[in-house]
N, C-alpha and C positions, 0 to 999 in steps of 0.2 A: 785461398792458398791450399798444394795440396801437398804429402808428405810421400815422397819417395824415397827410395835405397838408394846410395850412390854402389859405384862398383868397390867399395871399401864394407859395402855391410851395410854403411851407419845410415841414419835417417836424415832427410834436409828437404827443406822449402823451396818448391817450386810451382809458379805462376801455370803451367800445364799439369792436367792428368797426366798418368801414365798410362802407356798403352798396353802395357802384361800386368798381368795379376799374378801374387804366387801366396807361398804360405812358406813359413817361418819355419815352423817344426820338419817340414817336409823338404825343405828346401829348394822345392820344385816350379817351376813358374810356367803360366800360359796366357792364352788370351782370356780377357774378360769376360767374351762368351762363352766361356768350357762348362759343357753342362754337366760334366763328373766335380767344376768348383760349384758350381750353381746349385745341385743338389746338397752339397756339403754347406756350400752358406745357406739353405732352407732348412737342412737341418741342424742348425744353429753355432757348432762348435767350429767352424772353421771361421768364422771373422774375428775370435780375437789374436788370431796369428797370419791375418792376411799384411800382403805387403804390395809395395805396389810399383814397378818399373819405367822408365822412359821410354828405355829399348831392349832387345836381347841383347846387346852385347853388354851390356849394365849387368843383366841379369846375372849371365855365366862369369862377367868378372867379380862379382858379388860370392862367388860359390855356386847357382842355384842350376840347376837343371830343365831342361823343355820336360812338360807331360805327356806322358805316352797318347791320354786323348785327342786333345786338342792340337796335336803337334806333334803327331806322328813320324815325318817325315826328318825333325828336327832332333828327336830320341833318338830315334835309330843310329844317324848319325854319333849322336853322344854316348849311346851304348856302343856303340864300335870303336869309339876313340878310348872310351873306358875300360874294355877289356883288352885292345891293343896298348895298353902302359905295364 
């Protein structure tokens, strides 16, 4: 079993990983191989606030935001919708 976010926030049981990874405090989410999370879970403080998605659209209904690393293409966009409100 694995513990994902629904788009409500909250945590629930599902039979699949997730395919994004994000962090809690930061509220930002990407893919599981982003190596600005990858250095941050190496050095050690960012896995007790990881979380963990199905899909982007989970994610951004959830609140969370794309990383400007791993998902360049997907910020941009949210930085533009962000300063366009």
């Amino acid at each position: 079993m694995f513990t994902l976010l629904g788009p409500d926030g909250k945590p629930h049981a599902s039979l699949t990983p997730g395919t994004l990874g994000g962090h809690r405090g930061g509220k930002l989410y990407g893919r599981l191989d982003c190596r600005a999370a990858l250095r941050a879970i190496a050095r050690g403080g960012y896995v007790k606030s990881r979380v963990f998605f199905a899909d982007e659209a989970t994610a951004v209904a959830a609140g969370y935001r794309p990383c400007a690393v791993c998902m360049p293409q997907e910020y941009a966009a949210w930085r533009k919708a962000w300063r366009d409100k």
